[in-house]
C-alpha positions as CSV (number, residue, x, y, z in Angstrom):
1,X,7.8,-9.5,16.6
2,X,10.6,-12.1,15.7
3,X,13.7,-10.0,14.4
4,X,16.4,-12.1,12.8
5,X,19.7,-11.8,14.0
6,X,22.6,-11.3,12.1
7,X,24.1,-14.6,12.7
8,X,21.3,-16.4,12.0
9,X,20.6,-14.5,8.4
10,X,23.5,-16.4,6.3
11,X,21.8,-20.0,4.3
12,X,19.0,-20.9,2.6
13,X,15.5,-19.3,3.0
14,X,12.6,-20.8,0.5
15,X,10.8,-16.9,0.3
16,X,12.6,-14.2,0.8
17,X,10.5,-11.1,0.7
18,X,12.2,-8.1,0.2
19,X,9.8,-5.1,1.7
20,X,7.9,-5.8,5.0
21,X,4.7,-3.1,4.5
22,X,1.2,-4.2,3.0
23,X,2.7,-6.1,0.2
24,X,5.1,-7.3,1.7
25,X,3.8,-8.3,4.7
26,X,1.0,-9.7,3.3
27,X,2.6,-12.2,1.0
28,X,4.8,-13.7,4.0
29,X,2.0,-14.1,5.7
30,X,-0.2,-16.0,3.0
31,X,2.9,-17.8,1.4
32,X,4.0,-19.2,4.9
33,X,1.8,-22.7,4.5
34,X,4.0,-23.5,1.3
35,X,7.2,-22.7,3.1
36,X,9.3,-24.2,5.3
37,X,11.7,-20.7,6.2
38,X,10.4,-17.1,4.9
39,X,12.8,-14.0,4.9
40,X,11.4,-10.8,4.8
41,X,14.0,-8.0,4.6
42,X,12.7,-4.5,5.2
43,X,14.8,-1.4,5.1
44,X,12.8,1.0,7.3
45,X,13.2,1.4,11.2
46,X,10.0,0.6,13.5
47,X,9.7,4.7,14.7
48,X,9.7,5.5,11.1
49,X,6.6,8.1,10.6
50,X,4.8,7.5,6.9
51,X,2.2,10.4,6.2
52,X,-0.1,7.8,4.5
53,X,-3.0,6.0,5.1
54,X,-4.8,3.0,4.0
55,X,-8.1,3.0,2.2
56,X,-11.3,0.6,1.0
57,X,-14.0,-0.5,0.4
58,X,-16.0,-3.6,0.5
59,X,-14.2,-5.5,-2.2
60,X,-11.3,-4.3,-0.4
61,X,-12.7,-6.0,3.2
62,X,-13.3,-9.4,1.1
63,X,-10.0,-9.4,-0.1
64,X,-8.4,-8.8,3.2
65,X,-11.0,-11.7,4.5
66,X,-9.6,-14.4,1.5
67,X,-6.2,-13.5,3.1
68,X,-7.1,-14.8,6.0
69,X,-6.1,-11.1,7.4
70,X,-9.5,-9.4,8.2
71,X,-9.2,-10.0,12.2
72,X,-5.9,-8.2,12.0
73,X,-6.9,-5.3,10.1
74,X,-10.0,-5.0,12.1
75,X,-8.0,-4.9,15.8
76,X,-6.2,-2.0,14.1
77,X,-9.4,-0.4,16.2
78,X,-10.3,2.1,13.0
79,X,-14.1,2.4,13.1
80,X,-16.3,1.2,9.9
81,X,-18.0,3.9,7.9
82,X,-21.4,3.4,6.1
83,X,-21.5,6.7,4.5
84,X,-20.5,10.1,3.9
85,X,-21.5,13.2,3.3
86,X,-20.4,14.2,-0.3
87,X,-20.0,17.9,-1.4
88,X,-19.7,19.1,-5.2
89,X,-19.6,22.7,-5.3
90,X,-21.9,24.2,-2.7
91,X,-24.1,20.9,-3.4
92,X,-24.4,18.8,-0.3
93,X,-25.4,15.6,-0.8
94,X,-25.6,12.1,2.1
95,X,-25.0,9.1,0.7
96,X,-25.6,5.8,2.6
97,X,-23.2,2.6,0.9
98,X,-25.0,-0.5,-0.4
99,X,-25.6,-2.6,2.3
100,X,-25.1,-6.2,0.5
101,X,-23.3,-8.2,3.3
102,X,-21.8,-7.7,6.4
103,X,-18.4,-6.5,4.3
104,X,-20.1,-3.6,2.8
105,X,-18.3,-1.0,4.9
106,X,-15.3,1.3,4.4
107,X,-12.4,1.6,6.3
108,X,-8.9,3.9,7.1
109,X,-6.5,3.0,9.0
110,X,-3.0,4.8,9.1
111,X,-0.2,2.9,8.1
112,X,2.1,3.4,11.0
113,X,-0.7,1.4,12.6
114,X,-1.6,-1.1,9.7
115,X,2.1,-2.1,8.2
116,X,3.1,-3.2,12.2
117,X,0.0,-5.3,12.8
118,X,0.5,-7.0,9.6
119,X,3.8,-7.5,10.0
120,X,3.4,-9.2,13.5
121,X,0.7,-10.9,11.7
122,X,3.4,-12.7,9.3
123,X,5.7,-13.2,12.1
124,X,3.2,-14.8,14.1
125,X,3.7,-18.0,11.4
126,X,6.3,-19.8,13.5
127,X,8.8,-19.9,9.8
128,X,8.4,-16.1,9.1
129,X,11.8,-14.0,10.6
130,X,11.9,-10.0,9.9
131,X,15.1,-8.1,9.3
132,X,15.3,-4.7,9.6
133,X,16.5,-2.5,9.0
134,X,18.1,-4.1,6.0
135,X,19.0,-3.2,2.8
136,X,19.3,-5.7,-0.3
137,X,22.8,-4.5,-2.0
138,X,23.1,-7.2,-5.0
139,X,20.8,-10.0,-6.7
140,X,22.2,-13.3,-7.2
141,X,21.3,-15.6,-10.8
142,X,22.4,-18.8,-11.6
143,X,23.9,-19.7,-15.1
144,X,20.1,-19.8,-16.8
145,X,18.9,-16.4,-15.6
146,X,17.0,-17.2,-12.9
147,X,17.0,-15.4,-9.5
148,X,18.5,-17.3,-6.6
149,X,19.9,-15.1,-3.7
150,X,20.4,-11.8,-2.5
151,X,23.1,-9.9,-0.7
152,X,22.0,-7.9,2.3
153,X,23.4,-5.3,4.4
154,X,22.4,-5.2,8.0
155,X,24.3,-3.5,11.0
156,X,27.0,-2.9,8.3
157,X,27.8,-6.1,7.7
158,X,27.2,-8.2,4.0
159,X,25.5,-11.5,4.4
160,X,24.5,-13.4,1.2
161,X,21.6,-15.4,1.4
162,X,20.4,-18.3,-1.1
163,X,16.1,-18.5,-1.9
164,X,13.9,-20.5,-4.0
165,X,11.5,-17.7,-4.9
166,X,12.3,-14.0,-4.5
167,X,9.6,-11.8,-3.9
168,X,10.2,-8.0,-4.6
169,X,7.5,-5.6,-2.6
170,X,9.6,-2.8,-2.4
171,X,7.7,0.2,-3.7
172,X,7.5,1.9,-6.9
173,X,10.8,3.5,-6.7
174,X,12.7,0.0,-6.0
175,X,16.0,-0.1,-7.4
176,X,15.5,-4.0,-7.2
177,X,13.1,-4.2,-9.5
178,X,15.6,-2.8,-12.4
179,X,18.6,-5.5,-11.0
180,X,15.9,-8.5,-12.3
181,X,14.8,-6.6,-15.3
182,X,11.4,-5.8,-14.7
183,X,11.1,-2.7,-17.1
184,X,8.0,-0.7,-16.7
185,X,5.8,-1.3,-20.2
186,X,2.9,1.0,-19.2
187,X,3.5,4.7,-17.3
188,X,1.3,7.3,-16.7
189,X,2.2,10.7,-15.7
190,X,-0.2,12.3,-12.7
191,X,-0.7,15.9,-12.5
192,X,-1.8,15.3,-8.6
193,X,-0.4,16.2,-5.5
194,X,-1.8,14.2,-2.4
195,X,-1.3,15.6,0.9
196,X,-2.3,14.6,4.6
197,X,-2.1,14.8,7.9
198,X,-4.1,13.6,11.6
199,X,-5.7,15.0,14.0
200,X,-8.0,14.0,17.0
201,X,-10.7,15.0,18.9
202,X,-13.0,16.7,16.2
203,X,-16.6,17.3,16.7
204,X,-17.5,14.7,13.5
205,X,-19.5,11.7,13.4
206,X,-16.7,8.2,13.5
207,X,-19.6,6.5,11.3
208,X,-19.3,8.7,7.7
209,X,-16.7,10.0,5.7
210,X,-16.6,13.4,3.9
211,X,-15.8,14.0,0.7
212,X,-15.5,17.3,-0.8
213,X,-14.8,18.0,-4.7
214,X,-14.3,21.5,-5.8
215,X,-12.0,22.9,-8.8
216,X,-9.1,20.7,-9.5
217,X,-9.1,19.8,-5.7
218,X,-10.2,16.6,-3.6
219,X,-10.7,17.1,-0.1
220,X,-11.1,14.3,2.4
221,X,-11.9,13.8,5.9
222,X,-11.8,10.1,7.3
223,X,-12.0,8.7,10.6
224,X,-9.3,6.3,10.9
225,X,-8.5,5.1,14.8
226,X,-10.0,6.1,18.2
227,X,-11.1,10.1,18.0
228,X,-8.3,10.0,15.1
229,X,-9.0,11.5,11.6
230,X,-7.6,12.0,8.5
231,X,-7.6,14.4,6.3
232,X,-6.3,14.5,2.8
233,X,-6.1,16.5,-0.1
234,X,-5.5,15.9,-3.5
235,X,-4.6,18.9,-5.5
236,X,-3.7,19.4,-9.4
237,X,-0.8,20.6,-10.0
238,X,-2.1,23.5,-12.1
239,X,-3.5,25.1,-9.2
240,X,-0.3,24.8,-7.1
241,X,1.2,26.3,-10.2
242,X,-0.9,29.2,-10.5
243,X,-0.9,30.1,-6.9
244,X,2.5,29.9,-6.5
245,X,2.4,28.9,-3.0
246,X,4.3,25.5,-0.9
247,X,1.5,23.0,-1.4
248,X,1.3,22.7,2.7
249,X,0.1,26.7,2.5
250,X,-2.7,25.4,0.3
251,X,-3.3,22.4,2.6
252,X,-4.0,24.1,5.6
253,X,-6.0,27.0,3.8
254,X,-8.1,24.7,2.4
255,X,-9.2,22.7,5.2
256,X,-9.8,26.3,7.6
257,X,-11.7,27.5,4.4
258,X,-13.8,24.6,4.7
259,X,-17.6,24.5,5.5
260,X,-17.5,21.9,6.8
261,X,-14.2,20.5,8.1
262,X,-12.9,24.8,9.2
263,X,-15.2,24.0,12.5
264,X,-14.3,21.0,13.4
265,X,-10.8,21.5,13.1
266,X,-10.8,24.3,15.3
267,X,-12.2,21.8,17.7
268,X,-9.7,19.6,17.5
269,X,-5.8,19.1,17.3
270,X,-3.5,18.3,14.7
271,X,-1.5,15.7,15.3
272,X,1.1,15.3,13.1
273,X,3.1,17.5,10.6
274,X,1.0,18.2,6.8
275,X,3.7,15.1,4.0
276,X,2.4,13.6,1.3
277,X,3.8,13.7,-2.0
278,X,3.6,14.9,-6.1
279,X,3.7,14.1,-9.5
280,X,3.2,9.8,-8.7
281,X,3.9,7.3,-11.7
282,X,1.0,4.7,-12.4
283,X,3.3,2.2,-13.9
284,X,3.0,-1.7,-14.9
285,X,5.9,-3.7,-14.6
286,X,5.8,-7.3,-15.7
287,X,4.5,-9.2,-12.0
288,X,7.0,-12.1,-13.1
289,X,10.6,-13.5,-14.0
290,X,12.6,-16.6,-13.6
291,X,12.5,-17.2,-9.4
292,X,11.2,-13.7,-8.9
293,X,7.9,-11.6,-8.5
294,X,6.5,-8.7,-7.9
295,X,3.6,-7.5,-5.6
296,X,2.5,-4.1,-4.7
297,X,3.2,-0.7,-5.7
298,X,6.7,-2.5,-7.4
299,X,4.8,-4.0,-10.3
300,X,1.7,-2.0,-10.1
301,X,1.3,1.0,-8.9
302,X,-2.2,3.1,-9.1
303,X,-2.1,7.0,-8.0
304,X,-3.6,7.0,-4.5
305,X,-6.1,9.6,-5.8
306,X,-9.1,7.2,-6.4
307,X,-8.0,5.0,-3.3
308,X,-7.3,2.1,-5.4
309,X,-3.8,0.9,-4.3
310,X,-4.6,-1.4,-1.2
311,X,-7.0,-3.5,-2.8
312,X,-4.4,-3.6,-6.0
313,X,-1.6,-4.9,-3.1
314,X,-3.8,-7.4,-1.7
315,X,-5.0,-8.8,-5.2
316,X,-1.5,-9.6,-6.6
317,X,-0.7,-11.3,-3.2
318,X,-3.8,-13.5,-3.7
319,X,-2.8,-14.1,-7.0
320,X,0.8,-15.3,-6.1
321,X,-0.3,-16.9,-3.2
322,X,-3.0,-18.9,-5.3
323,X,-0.5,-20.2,-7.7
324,X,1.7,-22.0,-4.9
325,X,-1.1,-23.5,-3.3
326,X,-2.1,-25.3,-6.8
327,X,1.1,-26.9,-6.3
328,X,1.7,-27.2,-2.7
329,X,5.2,-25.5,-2.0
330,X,7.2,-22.5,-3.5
331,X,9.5,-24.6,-5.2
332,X,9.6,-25.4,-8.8
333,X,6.4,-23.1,-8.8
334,X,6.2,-22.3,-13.0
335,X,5.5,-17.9,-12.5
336,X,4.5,-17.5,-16.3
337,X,1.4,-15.7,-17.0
338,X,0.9,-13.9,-13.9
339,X,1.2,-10.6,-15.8
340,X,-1.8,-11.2,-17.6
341,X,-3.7,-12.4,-15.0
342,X,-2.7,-9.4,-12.9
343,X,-3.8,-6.8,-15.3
344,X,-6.8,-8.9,-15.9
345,X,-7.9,-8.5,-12.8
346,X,-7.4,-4.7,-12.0
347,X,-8.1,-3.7,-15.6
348,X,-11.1,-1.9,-13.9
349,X,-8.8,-0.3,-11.0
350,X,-6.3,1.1,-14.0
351,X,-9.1,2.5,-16.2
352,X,-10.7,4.5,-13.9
353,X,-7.7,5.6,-12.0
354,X,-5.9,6.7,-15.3
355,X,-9.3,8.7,-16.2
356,X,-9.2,10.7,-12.9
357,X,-5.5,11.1,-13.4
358,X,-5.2,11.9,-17.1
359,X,-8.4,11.5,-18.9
360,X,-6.6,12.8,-22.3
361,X,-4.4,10.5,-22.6
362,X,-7.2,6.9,-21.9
């Protein structure tokens, strides 16, 4: 991977794309044709662990494959599930998934694995430079509003750097999105707690998935890399309440207590330490602003308990990425509208994840 040096960071980039994981990564990569020099500046350290992991579907493999990304995401070596076996209760029920195409598989993939691979993926455009770890400090705007620069700290020194279009895929906490004024206009309070954790070597087929949904609890074992699984729960925060124990107690309860995943994990080995995290936002933010936008969890962010979020990513990538190549370059691109389009197009995505997560309020 290409890392920027600091005396090469100071001048003008065309993109610079503040965030280097899915979004962020992702945009460099499908932007770089309109571009003649793409920043991205990402804050994070290579060795960085992230208890998450990456999931879809078929819509989610054709919108990796209109990215032009599908080869990278499928060297990431996680295998392709067809089914799973799905348990409600003491119910068991297997399910095979419509076979329409050859796309009409699911995937996980961990992100320590994923974000890397598309990250070299971007860098592999010869006009794509990373810089990290790196941390944007200010926002630049000319006289009319519009975004035209940012200042960035890197090995503790500031370096002020000019752009044409700046493209926030910082997360849903970003700071950066308040410093262009992208106010959240739609937020949605989830009661759910998502934990997860890896583990190899268990006695479980590599070609289904297992889905288990019992009171106020999800519980999810996926295979996601070579004899590597994952499994997450997602737990309401009443019942964390009522028992009154660390959610990571209940985590690891839950999966011994297990039918069908207490076996198999005393098989295998955990891998990593039990992270996730609690009481997630869904938010909206507008996806647009003079010489700005927004792509990924920063303008859009769906509660990872319907496994949603990826595909939501990916979609508002396409859809920036789509409105520079109806004009050829990134400059003097015209951004308006993209909002609309956005929640156009994930209106589906929002409705049923703000059911699951709070079907009082839809």
């Amino acid at each position: 991977m290409r890392q920027t040096g600091g005396t090469m960071i100071a001048g003008h980039w065309e993109v610079v794309v503040v965030g280097g994981r899915i979004a962020g990564a992702s945009t460099a990569w499908a932007l770089a044709p309109y571009a003649e020099r793409i920043l991205v500046v990402d804050a994070s350290r290579a060795t960085t662990f992230w208890p998450q992991q990456s999931t879809w579907d078929r819509s989610g493999n054709l919108a990796w494959a209109e990215l032009g990304l599908l080869d990278t995401v499928l060297a990431c070596g996680a295998p392709r599930t067809y089914g799973d076996t799905y348990r409600v209760g003491d119910e068991v029920v297997e399910r095979e998934y419509p076979c329409e195409d050859e796309h009409s598989y699911r995937m996980s993939v961990s992100r320590e694995v994923l974000d890397p691979a598309l990250l070299a993926a971007a860098c592999s455009r010869e006009n794509v430079d990373v810089l990290r770890p790196a941390q944007v400090r200010d926002i630049a705007f000319d006289a009319e509003g519009r975004a035209g620069g940012v200042t960035v700290r890197h090995a503790g020194t500031d370096h002020k750097i000019t752009c044409d279009l700046l493209v926030l895929a910082d997360g849903r906490l970003s700071r950066n999105a308040g410093r262009v004024g992208a106010k959240a206009y739609r937020v949605v309070e989830s009661p759910w707690f998502a934990l997860l954790a890896y583990y190899e070597n268990l006695p479980l087929p590599t070609d289904r998935s297992y889905f288990s949904l019992q009171d106020r609890s999800v519980l999810i074992s996926t295979p996601c890399g070579d004899k590597q699984w994952c499994i997450a729960l997602d737990r309401h925060q009443s019942l964390i309440d009522e028992s009154g124990q660390h959610p990571v107690r209940s985590y690891d309860r839950m999966v011994r207590d297990d039918p069908y995943l207490g076996p198999a994990v005393a098989g295998g080995r955990r891998t990593t330490s039990v992270g996730g995290a609690g009481r997630l936002r869904m938010l909206r933010r507008p996806m647009s602003g003079p010489g700005w936008c927004l792509v990924g969890d920063v303008g859009y962010h769906l509660d990872p308990v319907t496994a949603q979020g990826t595909r939501a990513a990916l979609v508002t990538t396409r859809i920036l990425r789509d409105r520079i190549a109806a004009v050829g370059r990134v400059t003097d691109v015209d951004l308006t509208g993209l909002t609309d389009e956005r929640d156009a197009a994930l209106e589906t995505e929002w409705a049923y994840t703000e059911q699951i997560v709070a079907p009082e309020q839809s």
